[in-house]
MDTraj code that builds the backbone (N, CA, C; nanometers):
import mdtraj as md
import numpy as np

residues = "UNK UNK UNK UNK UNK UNK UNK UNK UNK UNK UNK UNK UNK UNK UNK UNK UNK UNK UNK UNK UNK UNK UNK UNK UNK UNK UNK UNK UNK UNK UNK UNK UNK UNK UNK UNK UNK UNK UNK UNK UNK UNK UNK UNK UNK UNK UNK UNK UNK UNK UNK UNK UNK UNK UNK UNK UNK UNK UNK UNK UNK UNK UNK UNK UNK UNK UNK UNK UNK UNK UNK UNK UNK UNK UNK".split()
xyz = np.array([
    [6.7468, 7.4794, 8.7745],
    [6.7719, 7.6067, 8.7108],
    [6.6982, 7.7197, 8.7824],
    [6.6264, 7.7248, 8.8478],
    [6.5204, 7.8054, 8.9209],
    [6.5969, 7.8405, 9.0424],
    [6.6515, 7.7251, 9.1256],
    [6.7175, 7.7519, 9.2144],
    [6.8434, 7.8527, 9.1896],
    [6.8965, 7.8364, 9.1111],
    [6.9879, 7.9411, 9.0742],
    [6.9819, 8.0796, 9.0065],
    [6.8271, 8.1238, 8.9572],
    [6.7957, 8.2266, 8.9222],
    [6.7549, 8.2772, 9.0943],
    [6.7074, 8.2139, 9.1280],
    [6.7040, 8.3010, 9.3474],
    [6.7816, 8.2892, 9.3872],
    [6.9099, 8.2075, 9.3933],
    [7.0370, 8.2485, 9.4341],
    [7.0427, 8.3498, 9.3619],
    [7.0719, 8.3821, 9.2514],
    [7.1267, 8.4881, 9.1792],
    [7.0927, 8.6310, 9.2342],
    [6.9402, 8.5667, 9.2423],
    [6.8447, 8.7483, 9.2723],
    [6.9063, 8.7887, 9.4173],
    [6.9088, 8.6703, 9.4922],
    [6.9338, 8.6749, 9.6294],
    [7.0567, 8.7885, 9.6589],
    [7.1672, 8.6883, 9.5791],
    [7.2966, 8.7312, 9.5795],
    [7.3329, 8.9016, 9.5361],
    [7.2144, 8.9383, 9.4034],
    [7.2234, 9.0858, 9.4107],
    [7.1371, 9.1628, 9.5319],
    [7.0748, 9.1040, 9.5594],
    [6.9504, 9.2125, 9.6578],
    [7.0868, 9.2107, 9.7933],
    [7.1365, 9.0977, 9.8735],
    [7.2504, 9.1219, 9.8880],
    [7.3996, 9.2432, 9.8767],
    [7.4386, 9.2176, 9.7497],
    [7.5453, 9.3434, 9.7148],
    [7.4665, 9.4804, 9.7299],
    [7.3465, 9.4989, 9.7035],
    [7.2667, 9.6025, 9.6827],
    [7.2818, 9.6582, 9.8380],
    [7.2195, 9.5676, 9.9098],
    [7.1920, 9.6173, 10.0960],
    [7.2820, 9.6788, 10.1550],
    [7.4384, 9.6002, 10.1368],
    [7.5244, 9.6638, 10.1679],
    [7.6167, 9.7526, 10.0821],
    [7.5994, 9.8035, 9.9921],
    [7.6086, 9.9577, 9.9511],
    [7.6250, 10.0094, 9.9838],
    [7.4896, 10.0724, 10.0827],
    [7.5586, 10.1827, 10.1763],
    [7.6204, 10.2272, 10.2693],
    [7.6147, 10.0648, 10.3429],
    [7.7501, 10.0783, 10.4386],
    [7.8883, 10.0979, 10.4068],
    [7.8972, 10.0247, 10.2775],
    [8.0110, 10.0754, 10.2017],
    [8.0700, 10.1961, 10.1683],
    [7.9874, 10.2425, 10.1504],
    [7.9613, 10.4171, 10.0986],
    [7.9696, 10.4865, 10.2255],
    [7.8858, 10.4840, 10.2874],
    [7.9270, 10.5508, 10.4312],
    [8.0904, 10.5088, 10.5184],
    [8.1055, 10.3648, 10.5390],
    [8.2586, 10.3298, 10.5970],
    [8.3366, 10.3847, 10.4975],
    [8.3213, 10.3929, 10.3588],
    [8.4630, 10.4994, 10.2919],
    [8.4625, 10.6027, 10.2868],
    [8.3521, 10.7022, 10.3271],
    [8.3389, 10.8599, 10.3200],
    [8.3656, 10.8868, 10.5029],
    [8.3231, 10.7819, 10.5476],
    [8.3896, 10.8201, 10.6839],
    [8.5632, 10.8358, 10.6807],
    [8.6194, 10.6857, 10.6493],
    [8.7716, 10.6733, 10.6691],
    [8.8631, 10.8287, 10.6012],
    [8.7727, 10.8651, 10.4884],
    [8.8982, 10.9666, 10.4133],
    [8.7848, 11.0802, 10.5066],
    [8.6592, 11.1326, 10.5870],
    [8.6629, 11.2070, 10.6957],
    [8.7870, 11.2514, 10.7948],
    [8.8593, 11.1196, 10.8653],
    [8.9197, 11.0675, 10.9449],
    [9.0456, 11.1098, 10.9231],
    [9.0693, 11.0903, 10.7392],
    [9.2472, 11.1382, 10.7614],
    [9.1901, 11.2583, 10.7431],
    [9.1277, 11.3415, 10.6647],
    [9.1514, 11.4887, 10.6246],
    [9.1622, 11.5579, 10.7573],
    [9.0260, 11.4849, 10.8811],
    [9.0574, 11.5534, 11.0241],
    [9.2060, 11.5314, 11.1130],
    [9.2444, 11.4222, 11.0923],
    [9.3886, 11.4241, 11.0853],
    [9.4701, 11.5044, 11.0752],
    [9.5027, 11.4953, 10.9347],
    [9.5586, 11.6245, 10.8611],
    [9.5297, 11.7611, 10.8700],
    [9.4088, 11.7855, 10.9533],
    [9.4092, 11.9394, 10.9716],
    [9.4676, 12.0070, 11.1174],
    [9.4259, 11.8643, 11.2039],
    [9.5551, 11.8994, 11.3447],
    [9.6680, 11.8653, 11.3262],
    [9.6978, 11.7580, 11.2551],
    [9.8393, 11.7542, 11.2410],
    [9.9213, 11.8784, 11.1957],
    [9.9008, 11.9485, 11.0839],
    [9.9189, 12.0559, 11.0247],
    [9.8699, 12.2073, 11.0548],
    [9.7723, 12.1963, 11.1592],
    [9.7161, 12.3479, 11.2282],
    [9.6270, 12.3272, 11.1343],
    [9.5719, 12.3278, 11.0332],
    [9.4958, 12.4134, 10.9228],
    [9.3915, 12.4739, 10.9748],
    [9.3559, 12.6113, 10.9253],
    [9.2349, 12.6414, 10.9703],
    [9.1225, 12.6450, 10.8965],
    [8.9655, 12.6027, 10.9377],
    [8.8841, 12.5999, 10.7921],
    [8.8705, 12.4719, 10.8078],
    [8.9518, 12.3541, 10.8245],
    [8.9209, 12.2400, 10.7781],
    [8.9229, 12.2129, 10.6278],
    [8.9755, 12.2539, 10.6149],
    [9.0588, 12.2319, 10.4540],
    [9.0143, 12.0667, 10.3559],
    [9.1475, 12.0452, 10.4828],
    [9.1735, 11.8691, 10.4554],
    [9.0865, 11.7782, 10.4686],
    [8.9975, 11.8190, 10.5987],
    [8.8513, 11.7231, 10.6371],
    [8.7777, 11.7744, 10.5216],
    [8.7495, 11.8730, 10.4847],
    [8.6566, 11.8948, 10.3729],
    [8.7307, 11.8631, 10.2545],
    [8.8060, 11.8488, 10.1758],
    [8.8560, 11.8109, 10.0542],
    [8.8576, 11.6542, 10.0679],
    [8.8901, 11.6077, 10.1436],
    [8.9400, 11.4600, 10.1596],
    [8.8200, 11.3685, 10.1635],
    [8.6867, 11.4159, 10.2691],
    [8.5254, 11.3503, 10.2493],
    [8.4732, 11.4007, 10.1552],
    [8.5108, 11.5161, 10.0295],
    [8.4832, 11.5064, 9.9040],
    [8.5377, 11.3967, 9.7741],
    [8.6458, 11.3822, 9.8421],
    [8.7235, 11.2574, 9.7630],
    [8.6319, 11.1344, 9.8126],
    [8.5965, 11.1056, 9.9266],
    [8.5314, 11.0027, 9.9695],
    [8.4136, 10.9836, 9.9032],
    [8.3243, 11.1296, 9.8949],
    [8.2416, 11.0787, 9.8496],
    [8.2585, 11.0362, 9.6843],
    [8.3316, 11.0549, 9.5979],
    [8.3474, 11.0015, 9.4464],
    [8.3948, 10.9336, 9.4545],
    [8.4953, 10.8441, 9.5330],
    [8.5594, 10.7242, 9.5431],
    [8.4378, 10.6478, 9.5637],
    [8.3258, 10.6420, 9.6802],
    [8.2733, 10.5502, 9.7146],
    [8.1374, 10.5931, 9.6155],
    [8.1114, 10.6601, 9.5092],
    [8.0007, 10.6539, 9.4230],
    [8.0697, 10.6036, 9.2766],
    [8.2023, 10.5821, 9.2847],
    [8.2819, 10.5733, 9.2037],
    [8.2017, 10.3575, 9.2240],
    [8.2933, 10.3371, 9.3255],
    [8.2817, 10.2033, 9.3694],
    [8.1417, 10.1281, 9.3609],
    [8.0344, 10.2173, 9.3986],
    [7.9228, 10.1923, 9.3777],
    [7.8278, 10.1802, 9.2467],
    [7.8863, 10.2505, 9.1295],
    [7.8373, 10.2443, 8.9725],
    [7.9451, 10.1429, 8.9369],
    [8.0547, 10.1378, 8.9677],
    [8.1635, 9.9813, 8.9114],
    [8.0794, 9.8731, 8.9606],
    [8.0402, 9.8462, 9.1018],
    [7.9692, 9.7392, 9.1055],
    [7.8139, 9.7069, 9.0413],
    [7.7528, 9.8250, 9.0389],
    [7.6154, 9.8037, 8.9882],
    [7.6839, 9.7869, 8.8376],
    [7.7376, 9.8200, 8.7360],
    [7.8053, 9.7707, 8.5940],
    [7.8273, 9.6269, 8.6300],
    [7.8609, 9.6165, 8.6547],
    [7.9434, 9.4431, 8.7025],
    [7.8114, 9.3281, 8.7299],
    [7.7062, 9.4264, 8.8216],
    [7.6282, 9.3421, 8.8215],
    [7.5226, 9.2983, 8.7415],
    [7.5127, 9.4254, 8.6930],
    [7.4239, 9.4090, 8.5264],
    [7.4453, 9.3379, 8.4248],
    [7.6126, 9.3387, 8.4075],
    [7.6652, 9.2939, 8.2994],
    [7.6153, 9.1224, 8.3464],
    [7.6595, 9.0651, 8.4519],
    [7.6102, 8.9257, 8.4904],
    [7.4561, 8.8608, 8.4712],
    [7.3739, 8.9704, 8.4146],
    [7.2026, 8.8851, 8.4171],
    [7.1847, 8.8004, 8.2754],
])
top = md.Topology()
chain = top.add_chain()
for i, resn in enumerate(residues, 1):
    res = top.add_residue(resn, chain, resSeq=i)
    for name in ("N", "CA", "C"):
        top.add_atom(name, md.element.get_by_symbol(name[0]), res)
traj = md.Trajectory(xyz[None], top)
């Protein structure tokens, strides 16, 4: 039973570490289209790059409080 309370801990300190790579690789990708979308379309301002890594960032803080819930709920 011990062994599986340090797996357990293990397994969150784990999900925890990579977080923020998570968070960073999805605020990059929607970076990526909005810059996209602003040559594709001319825009000037950067419109799309800036609206779109604002979406990124609540998607991926979005993703990040669903998993910390999820993982709480499991202790």
């Amino acid at each position: 039973m011990t062994d599986k309370k340090k797996d357990s801990k293990l397994n969150k300190w784990i999900v925890f570490t990579t977080m923020p790579f998570q968070m960073g690789v999805t605020i990059y990708v929607f970076f990526l289209l909005g810059d996209w979308l602003d040559e594709k379309y001319n825009v000037e301002g950067g419109w799309w790059t800036k609206g779109f890594t604002m979406l990124g960032v609540i998607a991926s803080l979005y993703q990040f409080i669903r998993q910390a819930n999820r993982i709480s709920k499991n202790d």
